[in-house]
FIKOLZA-1660 file (N, C-alpha, C; in steps of 0.1 Angstrom, whole numbers, plus 5000, padded with zeros to 4 digits):
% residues 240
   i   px   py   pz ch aa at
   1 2781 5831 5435  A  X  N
   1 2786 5820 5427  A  X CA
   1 2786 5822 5412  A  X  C
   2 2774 5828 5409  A  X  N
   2 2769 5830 5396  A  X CA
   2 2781 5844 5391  A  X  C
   3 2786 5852 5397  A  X  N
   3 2793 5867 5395  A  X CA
   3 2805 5856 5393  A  X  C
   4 2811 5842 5400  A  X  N
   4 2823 5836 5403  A  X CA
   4 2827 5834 5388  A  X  C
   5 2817 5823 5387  A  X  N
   5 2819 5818 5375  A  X CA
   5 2815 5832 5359  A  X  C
   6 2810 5834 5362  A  X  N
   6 2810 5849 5350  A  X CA
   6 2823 5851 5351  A  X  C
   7 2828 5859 5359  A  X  N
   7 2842 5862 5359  A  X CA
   7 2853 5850 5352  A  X  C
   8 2854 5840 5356  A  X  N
   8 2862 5827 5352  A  X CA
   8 2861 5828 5336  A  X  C
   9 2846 5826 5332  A  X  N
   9 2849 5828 5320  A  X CA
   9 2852 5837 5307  A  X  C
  10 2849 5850 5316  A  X  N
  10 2856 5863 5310  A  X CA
  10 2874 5863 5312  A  X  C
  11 2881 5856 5320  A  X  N
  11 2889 5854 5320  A  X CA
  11 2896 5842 5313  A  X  C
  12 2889 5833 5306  A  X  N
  12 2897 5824 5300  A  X CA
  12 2894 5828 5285  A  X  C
  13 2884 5834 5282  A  X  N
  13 2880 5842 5269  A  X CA
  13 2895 5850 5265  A  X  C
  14 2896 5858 5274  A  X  N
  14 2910 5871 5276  A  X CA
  14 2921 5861 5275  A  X  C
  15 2925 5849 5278  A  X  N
  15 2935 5839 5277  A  X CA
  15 2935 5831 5257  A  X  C
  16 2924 5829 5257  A  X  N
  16 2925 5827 5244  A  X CA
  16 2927 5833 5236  A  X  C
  17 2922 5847 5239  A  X  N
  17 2922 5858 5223  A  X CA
  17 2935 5857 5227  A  X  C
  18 2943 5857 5233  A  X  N
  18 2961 5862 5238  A  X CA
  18 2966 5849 5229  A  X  C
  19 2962 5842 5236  A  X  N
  19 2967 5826 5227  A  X CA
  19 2968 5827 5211  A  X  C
  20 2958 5829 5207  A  X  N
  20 2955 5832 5193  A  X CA
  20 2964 5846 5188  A  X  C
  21 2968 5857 5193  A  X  N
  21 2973 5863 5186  A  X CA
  21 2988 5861 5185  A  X  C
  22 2990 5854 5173  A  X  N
  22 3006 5845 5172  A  X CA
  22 3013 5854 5164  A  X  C
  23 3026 5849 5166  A  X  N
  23 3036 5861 5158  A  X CA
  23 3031 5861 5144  A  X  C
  24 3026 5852 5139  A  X  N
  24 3022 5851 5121  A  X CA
  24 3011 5864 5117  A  X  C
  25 3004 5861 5128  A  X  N
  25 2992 5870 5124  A  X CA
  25 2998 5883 5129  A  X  C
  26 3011 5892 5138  A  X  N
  26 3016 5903 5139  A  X CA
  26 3022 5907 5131  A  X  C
  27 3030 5897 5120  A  X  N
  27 3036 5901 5108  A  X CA
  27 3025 5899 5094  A  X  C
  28 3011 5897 5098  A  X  N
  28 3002 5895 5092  A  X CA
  28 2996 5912 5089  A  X  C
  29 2996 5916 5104  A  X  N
  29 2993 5927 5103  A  X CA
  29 3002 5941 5098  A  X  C
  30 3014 5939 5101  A  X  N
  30 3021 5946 5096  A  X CA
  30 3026 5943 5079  A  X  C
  31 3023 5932 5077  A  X  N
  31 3023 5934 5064  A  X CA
  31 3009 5940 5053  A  X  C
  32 2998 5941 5063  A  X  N
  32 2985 5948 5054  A  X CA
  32 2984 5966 5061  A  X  C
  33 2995 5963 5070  A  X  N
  33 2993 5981 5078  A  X CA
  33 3005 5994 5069  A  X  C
  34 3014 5986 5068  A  X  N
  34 3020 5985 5052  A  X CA
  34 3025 5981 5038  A  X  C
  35 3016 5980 5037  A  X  N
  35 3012 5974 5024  A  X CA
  35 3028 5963 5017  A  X  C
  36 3026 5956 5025  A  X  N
  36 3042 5946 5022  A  X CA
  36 3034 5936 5023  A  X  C
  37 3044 5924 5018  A  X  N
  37 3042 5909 5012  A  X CA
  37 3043 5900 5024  A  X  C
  38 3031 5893 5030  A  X  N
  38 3034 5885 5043  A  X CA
  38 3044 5878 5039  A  X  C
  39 3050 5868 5028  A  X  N
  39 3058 5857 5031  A  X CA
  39 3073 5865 5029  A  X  C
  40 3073 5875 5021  A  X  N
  40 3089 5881 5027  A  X CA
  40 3093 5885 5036  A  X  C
  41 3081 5889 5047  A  X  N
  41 3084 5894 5056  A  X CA
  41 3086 5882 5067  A  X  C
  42 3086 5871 5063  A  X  N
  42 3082 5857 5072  A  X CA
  42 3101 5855 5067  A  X  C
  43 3103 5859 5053  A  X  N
  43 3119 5851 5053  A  X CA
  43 3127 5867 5058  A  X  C
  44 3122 5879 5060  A  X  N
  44 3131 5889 5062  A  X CA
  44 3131 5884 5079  A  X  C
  45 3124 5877 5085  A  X  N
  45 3119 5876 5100  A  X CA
  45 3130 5866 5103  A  X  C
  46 3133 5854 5092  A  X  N
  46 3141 5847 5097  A  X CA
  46 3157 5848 5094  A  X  C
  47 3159 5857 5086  A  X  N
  47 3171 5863 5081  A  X CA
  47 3170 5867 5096  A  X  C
  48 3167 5877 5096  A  X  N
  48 3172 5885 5115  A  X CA
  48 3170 5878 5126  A  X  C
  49 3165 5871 5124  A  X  N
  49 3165 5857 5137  A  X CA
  49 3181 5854 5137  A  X  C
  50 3181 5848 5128  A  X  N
  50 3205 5842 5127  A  X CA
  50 3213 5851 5121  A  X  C
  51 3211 5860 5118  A  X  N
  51 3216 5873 5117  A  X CA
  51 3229 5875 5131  A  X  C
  52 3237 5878 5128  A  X  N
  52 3250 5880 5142  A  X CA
  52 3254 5894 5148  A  X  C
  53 3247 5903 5134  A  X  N
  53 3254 5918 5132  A  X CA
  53 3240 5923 5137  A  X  C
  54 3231 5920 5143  A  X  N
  54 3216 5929 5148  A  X CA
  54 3219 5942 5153  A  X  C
  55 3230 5944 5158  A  X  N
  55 3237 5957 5165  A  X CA
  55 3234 5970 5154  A  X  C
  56 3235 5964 5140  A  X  N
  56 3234 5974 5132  A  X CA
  56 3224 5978 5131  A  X  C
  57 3215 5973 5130  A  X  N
  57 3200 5977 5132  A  X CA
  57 3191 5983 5140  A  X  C
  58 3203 5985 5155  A  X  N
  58 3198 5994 5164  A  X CA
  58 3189 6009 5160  A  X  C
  59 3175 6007 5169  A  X  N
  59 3168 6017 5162  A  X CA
  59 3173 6034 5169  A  X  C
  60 3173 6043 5165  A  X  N
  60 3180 6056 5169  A  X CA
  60 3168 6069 5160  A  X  C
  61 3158 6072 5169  A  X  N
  61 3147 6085 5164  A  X CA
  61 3148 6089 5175  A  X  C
  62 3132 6100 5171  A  X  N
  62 3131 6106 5176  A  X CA
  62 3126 6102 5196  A  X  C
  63 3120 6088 5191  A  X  N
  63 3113 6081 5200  A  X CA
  63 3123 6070 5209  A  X  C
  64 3138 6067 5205  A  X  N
  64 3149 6060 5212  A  X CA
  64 3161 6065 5212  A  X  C
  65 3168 6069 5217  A  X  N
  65 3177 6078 5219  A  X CA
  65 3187 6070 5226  A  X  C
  66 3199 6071 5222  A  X  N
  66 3215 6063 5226  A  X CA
  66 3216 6077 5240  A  X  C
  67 3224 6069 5250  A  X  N
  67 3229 6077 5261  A  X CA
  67 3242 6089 5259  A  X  C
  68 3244 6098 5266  A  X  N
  68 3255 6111 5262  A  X CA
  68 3266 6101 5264  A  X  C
  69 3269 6095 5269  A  X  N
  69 3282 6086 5268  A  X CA
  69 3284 6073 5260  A  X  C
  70 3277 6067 5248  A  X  N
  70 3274 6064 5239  A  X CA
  70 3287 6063 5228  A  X  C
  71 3294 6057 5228  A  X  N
  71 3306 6059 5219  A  X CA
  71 3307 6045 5211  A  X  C
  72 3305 6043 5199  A  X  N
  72 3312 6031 5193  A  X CA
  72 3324 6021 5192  A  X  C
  73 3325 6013 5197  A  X  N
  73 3339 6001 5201  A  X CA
  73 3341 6009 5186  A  X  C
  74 3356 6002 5186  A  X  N
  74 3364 6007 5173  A  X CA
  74 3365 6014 5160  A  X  C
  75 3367 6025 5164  A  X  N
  75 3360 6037 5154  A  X CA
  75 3380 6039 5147  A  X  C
  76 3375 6042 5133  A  X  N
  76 3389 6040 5128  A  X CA
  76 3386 6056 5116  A  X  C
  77 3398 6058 5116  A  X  N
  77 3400 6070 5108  A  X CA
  77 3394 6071 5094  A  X  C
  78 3387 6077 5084  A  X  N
  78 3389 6082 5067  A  X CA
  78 3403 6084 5065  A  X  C
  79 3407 6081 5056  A  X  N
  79 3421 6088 5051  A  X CA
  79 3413 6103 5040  A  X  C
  80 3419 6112 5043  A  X  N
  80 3414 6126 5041  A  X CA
  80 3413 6125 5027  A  X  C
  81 3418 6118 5019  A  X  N
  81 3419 6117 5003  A  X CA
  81 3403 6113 5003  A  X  C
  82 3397 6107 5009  A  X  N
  82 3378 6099 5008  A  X CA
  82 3374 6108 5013  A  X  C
  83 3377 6123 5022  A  X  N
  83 3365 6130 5027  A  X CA
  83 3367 6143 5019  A  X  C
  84 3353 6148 5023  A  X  N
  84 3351 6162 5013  A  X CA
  84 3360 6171 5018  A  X  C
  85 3360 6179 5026  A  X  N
  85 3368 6187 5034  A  X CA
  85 3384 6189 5038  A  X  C
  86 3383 6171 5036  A  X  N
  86 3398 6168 5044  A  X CA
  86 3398 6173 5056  A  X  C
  87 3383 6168 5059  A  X  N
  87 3387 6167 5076  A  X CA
  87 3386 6158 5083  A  X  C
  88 3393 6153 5093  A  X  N
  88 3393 6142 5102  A  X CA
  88 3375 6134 5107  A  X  C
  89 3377 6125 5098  A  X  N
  89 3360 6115 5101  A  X CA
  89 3365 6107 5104  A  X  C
  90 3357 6097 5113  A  X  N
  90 3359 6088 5118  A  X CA
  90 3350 6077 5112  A  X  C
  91 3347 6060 5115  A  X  N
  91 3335 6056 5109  A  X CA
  91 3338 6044 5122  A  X  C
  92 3329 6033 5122  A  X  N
  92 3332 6020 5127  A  X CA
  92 3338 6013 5118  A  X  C
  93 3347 6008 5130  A  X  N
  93 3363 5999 5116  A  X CA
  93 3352 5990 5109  A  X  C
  94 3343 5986 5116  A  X  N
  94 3334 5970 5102  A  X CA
  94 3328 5973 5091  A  X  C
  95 3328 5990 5092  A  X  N
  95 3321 5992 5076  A  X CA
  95 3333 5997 5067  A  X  C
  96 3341 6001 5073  A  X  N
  96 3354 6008 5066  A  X CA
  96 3360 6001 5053  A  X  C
  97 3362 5988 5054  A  X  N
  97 3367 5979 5042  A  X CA
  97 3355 5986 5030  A  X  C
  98 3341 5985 5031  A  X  N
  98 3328 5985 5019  A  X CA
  98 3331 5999 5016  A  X  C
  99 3331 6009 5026  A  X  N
  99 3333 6021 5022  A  X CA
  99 3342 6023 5014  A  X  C
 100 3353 6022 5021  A  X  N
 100 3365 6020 5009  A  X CA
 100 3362 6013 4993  A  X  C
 101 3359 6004 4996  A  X  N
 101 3354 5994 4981  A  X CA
 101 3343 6001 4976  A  X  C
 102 3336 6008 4977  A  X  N
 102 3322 6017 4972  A  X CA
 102 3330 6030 4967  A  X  C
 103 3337 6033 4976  A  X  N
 103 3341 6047 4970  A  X CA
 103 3350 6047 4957  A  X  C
 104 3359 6033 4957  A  X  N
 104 3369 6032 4945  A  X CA
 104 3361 6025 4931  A  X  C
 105 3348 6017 4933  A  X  N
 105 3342 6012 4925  A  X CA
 105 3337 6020 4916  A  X  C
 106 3331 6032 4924  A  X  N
 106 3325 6046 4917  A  X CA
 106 3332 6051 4911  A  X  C
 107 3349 6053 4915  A  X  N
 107 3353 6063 4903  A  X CA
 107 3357 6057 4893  A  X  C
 108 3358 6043 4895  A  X  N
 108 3359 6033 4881  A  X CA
 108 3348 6037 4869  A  X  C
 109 3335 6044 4876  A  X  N
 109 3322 6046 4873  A  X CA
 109 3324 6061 4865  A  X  C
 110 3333 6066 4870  A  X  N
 110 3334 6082 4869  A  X CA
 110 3326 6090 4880  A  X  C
 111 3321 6084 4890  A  X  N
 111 3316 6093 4902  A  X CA
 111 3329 6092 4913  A  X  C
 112 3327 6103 4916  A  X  N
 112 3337 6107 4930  A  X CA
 112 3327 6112 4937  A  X  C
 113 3329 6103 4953  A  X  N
 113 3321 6096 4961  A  X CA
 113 3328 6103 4973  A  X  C
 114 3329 6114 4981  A  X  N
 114 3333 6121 4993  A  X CA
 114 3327 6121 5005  A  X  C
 115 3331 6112 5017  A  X  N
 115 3325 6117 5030  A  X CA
 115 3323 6129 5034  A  X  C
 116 3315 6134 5037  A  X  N
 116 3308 6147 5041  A  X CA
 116 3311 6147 5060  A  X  C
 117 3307 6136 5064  A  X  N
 117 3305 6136 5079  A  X CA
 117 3299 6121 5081  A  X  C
 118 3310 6116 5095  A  X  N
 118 3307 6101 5100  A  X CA
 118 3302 6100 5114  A  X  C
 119 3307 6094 5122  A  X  N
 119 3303 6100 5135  A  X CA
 119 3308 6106 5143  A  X  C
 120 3294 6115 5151  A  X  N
 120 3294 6121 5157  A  X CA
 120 3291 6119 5166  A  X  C
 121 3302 6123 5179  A  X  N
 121 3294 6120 5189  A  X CA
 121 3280 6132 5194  A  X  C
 122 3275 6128 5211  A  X  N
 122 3265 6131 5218  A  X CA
 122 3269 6149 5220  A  X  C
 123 3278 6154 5221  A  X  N
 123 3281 6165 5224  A  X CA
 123 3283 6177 5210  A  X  C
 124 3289 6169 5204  A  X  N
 124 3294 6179 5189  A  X CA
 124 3277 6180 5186  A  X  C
 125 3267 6169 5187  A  X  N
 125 3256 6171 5182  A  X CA
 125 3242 6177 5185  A  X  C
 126 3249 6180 5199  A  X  N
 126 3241 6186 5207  A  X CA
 126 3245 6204 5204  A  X  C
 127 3257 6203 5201  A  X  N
 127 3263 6218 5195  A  X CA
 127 3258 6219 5180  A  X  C
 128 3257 6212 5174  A  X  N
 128 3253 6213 5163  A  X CA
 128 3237 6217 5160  A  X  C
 129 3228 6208 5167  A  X  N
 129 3214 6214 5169  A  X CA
 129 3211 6228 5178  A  X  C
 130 3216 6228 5183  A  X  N
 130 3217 6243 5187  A  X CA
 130 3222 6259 5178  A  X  C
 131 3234 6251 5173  A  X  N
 131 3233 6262 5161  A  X CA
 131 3226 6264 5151  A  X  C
 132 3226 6249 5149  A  X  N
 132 3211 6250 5136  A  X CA
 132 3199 6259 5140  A  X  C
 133 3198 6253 5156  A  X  N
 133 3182 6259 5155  A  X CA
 133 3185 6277 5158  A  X  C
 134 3194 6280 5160  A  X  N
 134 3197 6296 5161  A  X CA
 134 3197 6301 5152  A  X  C
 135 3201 6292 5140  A  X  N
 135 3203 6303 5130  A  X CA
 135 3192 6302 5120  A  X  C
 136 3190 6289 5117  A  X  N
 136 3171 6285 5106  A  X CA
 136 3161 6287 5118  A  X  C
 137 3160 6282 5130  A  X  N
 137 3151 6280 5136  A  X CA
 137 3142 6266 5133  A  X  C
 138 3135 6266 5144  A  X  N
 138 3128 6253 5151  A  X CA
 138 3119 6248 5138  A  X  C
 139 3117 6248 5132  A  X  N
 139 3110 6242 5116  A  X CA
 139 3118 6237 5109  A  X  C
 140 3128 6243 5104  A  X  N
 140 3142 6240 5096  A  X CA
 140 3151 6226 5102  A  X  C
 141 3153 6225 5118  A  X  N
 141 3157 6214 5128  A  X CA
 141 3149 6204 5124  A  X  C
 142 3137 6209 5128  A  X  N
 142 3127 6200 5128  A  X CA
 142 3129 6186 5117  A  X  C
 143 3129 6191 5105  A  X  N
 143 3129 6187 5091  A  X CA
 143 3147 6178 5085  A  X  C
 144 3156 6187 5094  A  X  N
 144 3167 6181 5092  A  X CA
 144 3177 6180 5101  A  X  C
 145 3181 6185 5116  A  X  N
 145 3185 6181 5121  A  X CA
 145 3181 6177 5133  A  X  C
 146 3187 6160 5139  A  X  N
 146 3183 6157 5149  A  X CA
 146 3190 6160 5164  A  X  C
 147 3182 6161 5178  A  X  N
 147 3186 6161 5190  A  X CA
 147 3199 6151 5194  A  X  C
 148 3208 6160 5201  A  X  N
 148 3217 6146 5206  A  X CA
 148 3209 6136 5212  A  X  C
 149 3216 6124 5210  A  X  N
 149 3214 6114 5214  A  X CA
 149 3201 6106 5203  A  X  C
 150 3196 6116 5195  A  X  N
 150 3185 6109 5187  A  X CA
 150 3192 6108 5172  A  X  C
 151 3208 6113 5170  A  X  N
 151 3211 6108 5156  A  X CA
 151 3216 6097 5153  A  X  C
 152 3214 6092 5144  A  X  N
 152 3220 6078 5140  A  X CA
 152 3234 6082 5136  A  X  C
 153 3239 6093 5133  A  X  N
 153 3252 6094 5129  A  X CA
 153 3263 6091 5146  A  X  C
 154 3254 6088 5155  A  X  N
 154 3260 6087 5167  A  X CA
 154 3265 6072 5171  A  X  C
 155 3263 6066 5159  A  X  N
 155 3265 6049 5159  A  X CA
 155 3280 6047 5155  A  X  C
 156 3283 6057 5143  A  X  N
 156 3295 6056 5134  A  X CA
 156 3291 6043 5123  A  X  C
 157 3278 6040 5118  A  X  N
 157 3278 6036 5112  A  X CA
 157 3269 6045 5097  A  X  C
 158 3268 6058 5096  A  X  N
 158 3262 6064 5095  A  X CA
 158 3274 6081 5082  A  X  C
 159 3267 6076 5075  A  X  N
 159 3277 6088 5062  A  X CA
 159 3267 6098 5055  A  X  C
 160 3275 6109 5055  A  X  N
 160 3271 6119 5044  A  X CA
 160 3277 6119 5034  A  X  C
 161 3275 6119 5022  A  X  N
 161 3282 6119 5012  A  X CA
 161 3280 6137 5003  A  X  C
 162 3293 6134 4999  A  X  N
 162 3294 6149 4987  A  X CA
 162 3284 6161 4993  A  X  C
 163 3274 6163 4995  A  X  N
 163 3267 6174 4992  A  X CA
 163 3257 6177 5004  A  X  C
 164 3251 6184 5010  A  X  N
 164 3238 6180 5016  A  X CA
 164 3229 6194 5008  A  X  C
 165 3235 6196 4994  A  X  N
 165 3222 6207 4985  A  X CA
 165 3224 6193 4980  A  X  C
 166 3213 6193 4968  A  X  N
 166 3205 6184 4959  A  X CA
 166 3211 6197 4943  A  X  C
 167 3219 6193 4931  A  X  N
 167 3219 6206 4921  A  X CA
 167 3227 6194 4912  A  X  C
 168 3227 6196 4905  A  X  N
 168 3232 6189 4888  A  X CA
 168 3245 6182 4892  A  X  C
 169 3253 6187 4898  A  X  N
 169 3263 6177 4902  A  X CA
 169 3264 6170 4910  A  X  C
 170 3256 6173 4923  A  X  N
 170 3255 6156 4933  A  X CA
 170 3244 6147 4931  A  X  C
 171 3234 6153 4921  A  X  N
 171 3227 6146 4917  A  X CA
 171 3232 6134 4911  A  X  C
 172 3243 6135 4906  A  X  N
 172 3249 6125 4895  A  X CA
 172 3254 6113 4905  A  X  C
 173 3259 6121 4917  A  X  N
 173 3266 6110 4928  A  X CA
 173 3251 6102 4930  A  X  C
 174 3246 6108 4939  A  X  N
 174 3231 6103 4945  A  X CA
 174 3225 6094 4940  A  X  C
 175 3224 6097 4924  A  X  N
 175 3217 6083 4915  A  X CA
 175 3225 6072 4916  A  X  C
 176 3240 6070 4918  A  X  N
 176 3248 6066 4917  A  X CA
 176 3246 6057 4931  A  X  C
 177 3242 6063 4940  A  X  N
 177 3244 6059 4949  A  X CA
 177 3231 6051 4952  A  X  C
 178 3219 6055 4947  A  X  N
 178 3209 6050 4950  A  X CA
 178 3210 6038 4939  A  X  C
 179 3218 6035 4933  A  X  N
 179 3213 6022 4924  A  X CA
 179 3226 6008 4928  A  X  C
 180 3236 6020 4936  A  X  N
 180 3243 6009 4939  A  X CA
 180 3249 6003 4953  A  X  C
 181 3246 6018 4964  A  X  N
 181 3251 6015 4978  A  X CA
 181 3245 6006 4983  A  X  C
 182 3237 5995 4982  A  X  N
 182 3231 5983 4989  A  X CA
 182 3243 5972 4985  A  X  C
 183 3252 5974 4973  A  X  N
 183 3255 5961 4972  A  X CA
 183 3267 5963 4983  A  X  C
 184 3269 5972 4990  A  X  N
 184 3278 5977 4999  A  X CA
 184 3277 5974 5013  A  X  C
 185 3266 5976 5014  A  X  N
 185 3258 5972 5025  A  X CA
 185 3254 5987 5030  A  X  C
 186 3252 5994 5021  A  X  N
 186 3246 6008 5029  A  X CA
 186 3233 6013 5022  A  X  C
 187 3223 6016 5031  A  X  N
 187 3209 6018 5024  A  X CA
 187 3203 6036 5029  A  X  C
 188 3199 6038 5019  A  X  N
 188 3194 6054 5021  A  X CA
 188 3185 6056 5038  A  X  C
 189 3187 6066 5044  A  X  N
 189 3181 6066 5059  A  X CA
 189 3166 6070 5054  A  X  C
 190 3167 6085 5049  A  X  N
 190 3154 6092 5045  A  X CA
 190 3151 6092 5027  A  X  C
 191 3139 6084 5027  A  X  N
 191 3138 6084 5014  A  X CA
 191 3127 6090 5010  A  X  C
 192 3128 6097 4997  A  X  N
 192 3116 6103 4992  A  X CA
 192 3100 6100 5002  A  X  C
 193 3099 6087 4999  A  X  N
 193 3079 6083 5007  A  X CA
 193 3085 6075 5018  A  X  C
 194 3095 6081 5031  A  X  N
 194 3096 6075 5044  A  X CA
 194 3086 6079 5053  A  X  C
 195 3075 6070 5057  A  X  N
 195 3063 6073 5062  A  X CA
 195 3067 6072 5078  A  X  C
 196 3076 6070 5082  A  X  N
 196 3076 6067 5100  A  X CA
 196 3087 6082 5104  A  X  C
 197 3094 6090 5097  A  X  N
 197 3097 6097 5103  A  X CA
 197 3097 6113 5098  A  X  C
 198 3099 6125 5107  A  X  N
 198 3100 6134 5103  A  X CA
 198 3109 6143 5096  A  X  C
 199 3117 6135 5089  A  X  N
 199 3129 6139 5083  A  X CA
 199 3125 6144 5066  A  X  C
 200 3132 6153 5061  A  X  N
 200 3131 6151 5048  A  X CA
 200 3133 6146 5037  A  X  C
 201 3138 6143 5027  A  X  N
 201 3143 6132 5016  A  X CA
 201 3160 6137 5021  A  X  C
 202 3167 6130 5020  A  X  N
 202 3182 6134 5019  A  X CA
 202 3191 6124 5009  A  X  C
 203 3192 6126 4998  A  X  N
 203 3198 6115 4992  A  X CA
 203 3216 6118 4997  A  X  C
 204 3222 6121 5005  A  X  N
 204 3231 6123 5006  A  X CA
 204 3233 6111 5020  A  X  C
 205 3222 6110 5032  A  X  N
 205 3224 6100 5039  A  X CA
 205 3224 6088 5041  A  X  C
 206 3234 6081 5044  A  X  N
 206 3231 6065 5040  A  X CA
 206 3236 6056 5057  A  X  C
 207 3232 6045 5060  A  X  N
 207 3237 6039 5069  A  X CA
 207 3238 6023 5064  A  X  C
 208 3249 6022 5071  A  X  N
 208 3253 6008 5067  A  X CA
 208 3248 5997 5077  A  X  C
 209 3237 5990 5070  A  X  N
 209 3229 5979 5076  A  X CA
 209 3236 5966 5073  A  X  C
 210 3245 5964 5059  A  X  N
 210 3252 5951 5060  A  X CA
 210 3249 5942 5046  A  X  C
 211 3249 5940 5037  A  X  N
 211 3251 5938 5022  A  X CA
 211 3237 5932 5019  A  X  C
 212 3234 5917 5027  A  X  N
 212 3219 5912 5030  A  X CA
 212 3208 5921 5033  A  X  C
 213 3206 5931 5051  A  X  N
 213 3201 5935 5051  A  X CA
 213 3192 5943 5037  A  X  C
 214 3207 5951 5035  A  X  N
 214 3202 5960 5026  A  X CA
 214 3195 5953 5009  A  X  C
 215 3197 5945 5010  A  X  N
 215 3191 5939 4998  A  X CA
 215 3182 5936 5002  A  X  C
 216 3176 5928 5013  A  X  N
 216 3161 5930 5019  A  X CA
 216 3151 5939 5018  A  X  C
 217 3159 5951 5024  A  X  N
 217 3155 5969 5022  A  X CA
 217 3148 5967 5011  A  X  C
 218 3155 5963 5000  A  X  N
 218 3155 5967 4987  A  X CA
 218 3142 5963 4981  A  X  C
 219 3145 5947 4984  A  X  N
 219 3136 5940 4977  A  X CA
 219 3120 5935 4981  A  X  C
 220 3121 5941 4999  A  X  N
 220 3110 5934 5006  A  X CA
 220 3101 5944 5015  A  X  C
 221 3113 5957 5011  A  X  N
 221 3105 5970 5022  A  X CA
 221 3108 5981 5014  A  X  C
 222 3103 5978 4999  A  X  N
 222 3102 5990 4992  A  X CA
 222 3117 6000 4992  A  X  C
 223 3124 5996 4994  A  X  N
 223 3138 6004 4998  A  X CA
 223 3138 6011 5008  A  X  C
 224 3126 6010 5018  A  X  N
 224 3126 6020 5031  A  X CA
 224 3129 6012 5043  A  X  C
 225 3139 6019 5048  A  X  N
 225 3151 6017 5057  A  X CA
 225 3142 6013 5071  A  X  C
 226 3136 6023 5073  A  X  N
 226 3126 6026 5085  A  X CA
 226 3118 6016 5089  A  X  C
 227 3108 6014 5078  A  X  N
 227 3100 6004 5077  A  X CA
 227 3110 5989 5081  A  X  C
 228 3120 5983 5079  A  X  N
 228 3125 5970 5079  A  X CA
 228 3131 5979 5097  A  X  C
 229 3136 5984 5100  A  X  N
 229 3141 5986 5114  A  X CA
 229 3129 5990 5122  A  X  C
 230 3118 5993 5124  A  X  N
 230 3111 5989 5131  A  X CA
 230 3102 5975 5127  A  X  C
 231 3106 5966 5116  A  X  N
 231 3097 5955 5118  A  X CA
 231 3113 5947 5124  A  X  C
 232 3127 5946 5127  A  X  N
 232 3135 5942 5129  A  X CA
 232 3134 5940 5143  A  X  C
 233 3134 5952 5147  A  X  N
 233 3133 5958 5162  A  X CA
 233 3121 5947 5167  A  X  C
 234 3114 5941 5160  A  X  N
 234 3103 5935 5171  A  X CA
 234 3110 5919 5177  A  X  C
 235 3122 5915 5167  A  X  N
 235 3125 5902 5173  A  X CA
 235 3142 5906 5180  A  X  C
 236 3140 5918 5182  A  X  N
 236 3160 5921 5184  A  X CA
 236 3160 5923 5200  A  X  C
 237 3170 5921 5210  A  X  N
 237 3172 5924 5223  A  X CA
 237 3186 5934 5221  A  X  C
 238 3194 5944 5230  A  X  N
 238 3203 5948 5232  A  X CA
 238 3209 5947 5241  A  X  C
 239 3221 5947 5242  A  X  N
 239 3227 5946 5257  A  X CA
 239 3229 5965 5262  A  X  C
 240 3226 5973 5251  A  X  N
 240 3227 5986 5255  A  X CA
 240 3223 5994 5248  A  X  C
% end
């Protein structure tokens, strides 16, 4: 009887602490685990609650990975005059309008702003990591190219711009881009102090999270991309 009741009460103990740990005090803790502001993170929490476009925010590492058949609903052409190469990129048609409008604002700016690479699918990038790792090897990958199915360039929401060296002339784009691709709705992937992944700084990659988002980014997660997509990810469902 005495073992009965012990037990009952170790079990309503275990019910309470559960009770008590409320979503306030999880974005309590994630705002002292990195060093962020509880109450922006209380209005970045409710922005993504009525948010419509959560899709953008789908997380894509090393640790979640899109399937080999993975293709983006309406993927629409670059006109070759926007890409570096003049070669055929694709992007998702909903960021295509900003792009466009980012690219022509810039040269108003005197920066000329060139897609490098949009999306890709599961297969080109599975050829791609393979080459890489054949020719730098497995350290070099490591640092900058991702496994199929673990790139975010596999969304189509996802650009290289001008360069992937860093040297006096895409530097000029890059600052350019870092002081203004948010009002676009595109926010840097890997930034200088990106603490969640193993990527390197790339100021050439950007993904378009959506004009709000990315002012969030800006203003509430230190400009790191990462950091707001996995605190996003904890109120988001997918259908895929």
């Amino acid at each position: 009887m005495r073992k009965t009741n012990k037990l009952s009460f170790l079990l309503i103990l275990i019910i309470l602490f559960t009770i008590n740990i409320t979503p306030t005090d999880k974005i309590e803790q994630f705002a002292k685990t990195y060093n962020l502001k509880k109450d922006k993170l209380l209005k970045a929490k409710k922005f993504i609650r009525n948010n419509k476009d959560k899709f953008l925010w789908k997380l894509v590492n090393k640790d979640n990975e899109l399937n080999n058949n993975y293709i983006p609903k309406k993927l629409k052409k670059i006109p070759l005059k926007y890409t570096k190469n003049r070669n055929e990129i694709y992007v998702k048609e909903l960021i295509y309008k900003n792009l466009v409008k980012m690219i022509k604002n810039a040269k108003k700016k005197g920066i000329k702003l060139r897609v490098l690479s949009g999306y890709r699918s599961y297969e080109y990038q599975k050829k791609l990591y393979n080459n890489m790792l054949n020719k730098y090897g497995e350290k070099f990958v490591k640092k900058f190219i991702a496994k199929a199915g673990h790139s975010e360039h596999q969304l189509g929401t996802v650009l290289d711009f001008n360069s992937l060296n860093i040297n006096k002339k895409s530097k000029i784009a890059f600052k350019w881009l870092s002081d203004n691709a948010w009002e676009y709705g595109f926010s840097l992937s890997y930034s200088k102090n990106n603490i969640l992944t193993d990527f390197e700084y790339e100021p050439w990659h950007y993904r378009y999270v959506g004009p709000e988002a990315a002012k969030i980014i800006k203003d509430y997660f230190k400009g790191d991309q990462k950091l707001f997509l996995k605190f996003a990810n904890n109120y988001i469902t997918y259908d895929n």
